[in-house]
C-alpha positions in Angstrom: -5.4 14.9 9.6 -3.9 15.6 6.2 -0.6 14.5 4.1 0.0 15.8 0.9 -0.4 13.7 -2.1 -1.5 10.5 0.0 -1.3 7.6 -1.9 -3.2 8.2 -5.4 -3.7 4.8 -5.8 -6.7 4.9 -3.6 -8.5 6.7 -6.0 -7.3 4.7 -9.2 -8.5 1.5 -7.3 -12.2 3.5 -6.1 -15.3 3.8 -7.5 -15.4 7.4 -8.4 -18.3 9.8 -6.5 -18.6 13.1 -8.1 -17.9 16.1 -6.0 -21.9 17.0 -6.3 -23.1 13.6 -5.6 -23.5 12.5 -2.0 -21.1 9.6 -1.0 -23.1 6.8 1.2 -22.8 6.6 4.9 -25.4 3.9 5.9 -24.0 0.4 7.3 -20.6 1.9 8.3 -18.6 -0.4 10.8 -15.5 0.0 13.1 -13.5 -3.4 13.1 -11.2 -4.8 15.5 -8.0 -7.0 14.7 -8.1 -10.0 16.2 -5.9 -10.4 18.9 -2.9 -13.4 18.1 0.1 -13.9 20.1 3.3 -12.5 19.0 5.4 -14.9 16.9 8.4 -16.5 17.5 11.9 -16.8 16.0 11.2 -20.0 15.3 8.7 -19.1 12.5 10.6 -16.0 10.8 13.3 -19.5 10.6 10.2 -21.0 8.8 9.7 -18.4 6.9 12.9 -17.9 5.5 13.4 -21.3 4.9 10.0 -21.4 2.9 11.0 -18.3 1.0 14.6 -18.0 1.1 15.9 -21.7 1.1 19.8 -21.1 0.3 19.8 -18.2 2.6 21.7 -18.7 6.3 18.2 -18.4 8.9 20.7 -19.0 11.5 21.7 -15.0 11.1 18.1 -14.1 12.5 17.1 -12.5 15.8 14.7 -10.8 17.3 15.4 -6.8 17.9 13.8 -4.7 20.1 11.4 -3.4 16.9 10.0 -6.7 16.7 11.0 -6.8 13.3 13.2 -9.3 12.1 15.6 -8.5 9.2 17.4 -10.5 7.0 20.2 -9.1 4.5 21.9 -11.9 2.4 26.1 -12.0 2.1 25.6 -12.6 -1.2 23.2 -10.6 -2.5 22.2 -7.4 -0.8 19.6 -7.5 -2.9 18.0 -10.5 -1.6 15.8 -9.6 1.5 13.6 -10.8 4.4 11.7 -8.8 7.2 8.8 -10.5 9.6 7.5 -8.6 11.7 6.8 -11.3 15.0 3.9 -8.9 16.6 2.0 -8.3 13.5 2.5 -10.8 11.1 3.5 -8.7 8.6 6.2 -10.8 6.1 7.9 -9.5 2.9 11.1 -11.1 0.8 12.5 -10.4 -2.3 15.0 -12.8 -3.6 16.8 -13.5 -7.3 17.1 -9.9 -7.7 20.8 -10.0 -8.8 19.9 -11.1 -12.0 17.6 -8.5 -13.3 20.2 -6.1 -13.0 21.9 -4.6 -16.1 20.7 -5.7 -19.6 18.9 -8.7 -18.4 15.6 -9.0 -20.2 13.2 -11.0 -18.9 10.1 -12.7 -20.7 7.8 -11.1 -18.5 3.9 -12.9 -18.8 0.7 -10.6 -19.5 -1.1 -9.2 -16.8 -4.0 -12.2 -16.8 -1.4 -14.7 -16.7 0.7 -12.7 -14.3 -2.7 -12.6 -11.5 -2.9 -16.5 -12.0 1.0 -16.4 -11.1 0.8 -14.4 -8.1 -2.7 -15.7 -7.1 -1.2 -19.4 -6.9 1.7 -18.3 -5.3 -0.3 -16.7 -2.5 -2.7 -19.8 -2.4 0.2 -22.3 -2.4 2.5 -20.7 0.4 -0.2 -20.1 2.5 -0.4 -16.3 1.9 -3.9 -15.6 1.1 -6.7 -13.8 3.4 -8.9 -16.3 5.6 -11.4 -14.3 3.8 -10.5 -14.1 -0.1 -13.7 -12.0 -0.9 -12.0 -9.1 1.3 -9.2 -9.1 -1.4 -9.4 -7.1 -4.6 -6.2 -6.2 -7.2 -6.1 -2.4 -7.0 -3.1 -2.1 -9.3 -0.8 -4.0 -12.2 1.9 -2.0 -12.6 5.5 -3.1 -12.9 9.3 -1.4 -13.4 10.7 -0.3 -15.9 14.9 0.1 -15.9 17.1 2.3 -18.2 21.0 2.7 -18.3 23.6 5.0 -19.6 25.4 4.7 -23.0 29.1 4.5 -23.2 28.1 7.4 -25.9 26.6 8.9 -22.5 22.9 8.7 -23.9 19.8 6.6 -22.3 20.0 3.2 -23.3 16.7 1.5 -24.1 13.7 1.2 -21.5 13.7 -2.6 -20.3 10.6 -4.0 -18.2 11.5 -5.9 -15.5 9.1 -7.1 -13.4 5.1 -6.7 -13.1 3.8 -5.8 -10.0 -0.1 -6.6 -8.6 -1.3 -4.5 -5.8 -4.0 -6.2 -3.7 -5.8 -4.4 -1.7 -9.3 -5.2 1.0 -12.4 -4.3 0.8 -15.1 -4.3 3.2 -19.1 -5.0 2.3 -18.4 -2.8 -1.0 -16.2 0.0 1.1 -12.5 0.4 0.0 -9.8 0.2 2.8 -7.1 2.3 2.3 -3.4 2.7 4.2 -0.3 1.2 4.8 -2.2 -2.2 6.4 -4.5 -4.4 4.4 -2.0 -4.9 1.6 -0.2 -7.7 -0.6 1.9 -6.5 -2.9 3.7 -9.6 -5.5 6.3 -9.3 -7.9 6.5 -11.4 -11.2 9.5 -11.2 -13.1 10.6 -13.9 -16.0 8.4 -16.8 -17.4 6.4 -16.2 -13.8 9.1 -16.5 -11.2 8.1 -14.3 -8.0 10.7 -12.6 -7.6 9.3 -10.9 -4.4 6.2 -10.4 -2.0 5.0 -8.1 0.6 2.0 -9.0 3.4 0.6 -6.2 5.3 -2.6 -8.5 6.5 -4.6 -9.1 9.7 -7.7 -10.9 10.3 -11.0 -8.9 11.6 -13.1 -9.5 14.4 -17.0 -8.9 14.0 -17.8 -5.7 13.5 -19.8 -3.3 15.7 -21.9 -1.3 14.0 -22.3 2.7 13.8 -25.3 4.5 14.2 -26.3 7.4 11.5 -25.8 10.0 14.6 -21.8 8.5 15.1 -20.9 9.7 11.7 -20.1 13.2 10.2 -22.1 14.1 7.2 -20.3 15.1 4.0 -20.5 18.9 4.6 -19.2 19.0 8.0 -16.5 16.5 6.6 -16.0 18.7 3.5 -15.8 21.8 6.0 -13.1 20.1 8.7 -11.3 19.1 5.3 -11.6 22.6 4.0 -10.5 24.1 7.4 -7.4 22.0 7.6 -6.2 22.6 3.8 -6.1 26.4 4.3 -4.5 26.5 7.7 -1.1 24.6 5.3 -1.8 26.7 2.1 -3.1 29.8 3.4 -6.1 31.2 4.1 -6.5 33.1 0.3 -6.0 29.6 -1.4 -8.9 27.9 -3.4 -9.9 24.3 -3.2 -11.8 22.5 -5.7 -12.9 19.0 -4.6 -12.8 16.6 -7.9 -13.6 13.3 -5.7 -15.3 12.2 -2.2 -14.8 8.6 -1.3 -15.7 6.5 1.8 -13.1 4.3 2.8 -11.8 2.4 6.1 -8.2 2.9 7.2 -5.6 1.1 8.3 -2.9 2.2 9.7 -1.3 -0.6 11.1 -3.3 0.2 14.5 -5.6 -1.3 16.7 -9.1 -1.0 14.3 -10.1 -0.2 11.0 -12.5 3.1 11.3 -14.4 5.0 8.5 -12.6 8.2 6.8 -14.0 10.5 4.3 -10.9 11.3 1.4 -11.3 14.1 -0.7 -9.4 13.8 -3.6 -9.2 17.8 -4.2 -6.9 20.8 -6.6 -5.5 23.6 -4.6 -4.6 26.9 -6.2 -2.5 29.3 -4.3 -2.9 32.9 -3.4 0.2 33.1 -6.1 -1.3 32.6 -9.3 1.7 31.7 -10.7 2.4 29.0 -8.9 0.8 25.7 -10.4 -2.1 23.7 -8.4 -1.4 21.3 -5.8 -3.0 18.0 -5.7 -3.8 17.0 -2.4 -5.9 14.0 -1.0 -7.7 15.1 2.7 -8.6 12.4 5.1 -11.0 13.1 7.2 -12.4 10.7 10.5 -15.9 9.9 9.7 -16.7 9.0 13.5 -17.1 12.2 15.4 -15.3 10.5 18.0 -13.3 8.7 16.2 -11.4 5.9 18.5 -8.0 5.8 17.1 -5.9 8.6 16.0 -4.9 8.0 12.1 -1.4 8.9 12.2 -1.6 9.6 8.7 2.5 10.7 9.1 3.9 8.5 11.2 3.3 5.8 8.2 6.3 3.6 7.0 7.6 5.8 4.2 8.8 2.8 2.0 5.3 1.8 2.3 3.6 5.0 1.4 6.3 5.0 -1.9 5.1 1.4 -2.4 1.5 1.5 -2.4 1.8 4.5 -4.1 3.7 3.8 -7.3 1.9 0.0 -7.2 5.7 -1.4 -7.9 8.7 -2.0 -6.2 12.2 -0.9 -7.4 15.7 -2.7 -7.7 18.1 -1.5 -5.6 21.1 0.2 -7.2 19.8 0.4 -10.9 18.4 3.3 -12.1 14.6 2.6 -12.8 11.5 3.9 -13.1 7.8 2.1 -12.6 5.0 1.8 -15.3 1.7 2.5 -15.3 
């Protein structure tokens, strides 16, 4: 199970293994999420409250998606979404005024974790095990206009973005789950968050004869790549990583992702970059459902950086 260009950011945030060198398979778990009880409207009223004080929480209801949405009169910029059977809670508020040629005194990175790390610690936000979180990413956005003269205007930065992301005994989990995402924008305010975060059960270890070994992993990755690029391209691997993923399912499970450069049977045509994940369990016990991800999530964890809606912008490295 393959996607195209999935999520780059998993490598930025790994500890690079060279194609030659053999990635480490030993100690390799499969977690379970706890099981909680589905929330009710009650707490997405909480929430909002909490998050979104001058907002009407009276609006809210809960669909048949389970995810509760909030969309302010005011400012359609100004949103809220809880998801009552996951947990999962994101908000962004006070975006009105970082439209247009608003330039905000944005802190530096340091100062901008010690924001967003209070923030999370104050409101309740953070893991019941912080060792599990790590930043992945400071990134931000960046917004531009057009010129009565019909040129660019100049590049404004709007808002820095932190990425969190979990990690496991040393082992990287990668996804659209296991996230936090927070938004700083002027002198510190945060401006908006997103939690994609469940709490593990112990995990039940895998024996060395449950796992694939690198080759046949390579050689399932290699198998799958030319049946979508045809069977005359040529794959170059440039990174192996181990990882556990989370797709918002049931468990987190081991993958192999090969970060790898595809040249076509047209030589004119340029390379493809294309990240391969492969199950590492040979029976794995979950499918991935590597497209059937939340496609604003994928563009979030992505880019590391949120965008304003309406405005013309582009995110920062």
């Amino acid at each position: 199970m393959n996607i195209q260009k999935l999520l780059p950011l998993f490598f930025a945030a790994l500890v690079v293994s060279s194609a030659e060198a053999a990635v480490n398979t030993d100690n390799l778990s499969v977690y379970s999420f706890q099981r909680t009880e589905a929330a009710t409207l009650d707490a997405s009223k909480s929430y909002m409250k909490q998050f979104l004080p001058y907002e009407y929480s009276d609006r809210l209801a809960i669909p048949e998606t389970n995810i509760v949405r909030y969309v302010s009169a005011r400012d359609p910029n100004t949103t809220f979404e809880h998801n009552v059977a996951t947990g999962d809670l994101s908000f962004n508020r006070n975006f009105s005024r970082y439209l247009g040629s608003f330039v905000p005194k944005l802190p530096t990175t340091d100062s901008a974790l010690k924001y967003a790390n209070l923030f999370l610690e104050q409101n309740k936000l953070l893991p019941a095990n912080p060792e599990e979180l790590k930043v992945a990413h400071v990134g931000g956005l960046r917004s531009t206009s057009i010129l009565s003269t019909g040129r660019a205007g100049p590049v404004v930065d709007k808002l820095v973005t932190i990425t969190y992301s979990r990690e496991l005994n040393g082992v990287p989990v990668i996804g659209t789950g296991s996230k936090l995402v927070v938004n700083i924008g002027d002198s510190g305010e945060v401006i908006g968050v997103t939690r994609r975060w469940r709490e593990l059960d112990k995990p039940v270890r895998l024996s060395s004869s449950e796992i694939l070994s690198e080759k046949e992993a390579l050689e399932l990755s290699n198998r799958q790549i030319l049946s979508e690029f045809g069977e005359k391209s040529r794959v170059e691997v440039l990174q192996t990583q181990i990882a556990y993923f989370d797709n918002n399912g049931e468990t987190l499970q081991p993958v192999f992702a090969f970060q790898t450069k595809i040249q076509l049977a047209d030589q004119k045509l340029p390379t493809v970059e294309y990240i391969s994940v492969i199950p590492a369990m040979r029976k794995p016990i979950e499918n991935l459902n590597l497209t059937q991800a939340d496609p604003t999530a994928f563009k979030l964890i992505q880019s590391g950086s949120s965008t304003i809606p309406g405005e013309s912008d582009r995110t920062s490295d």
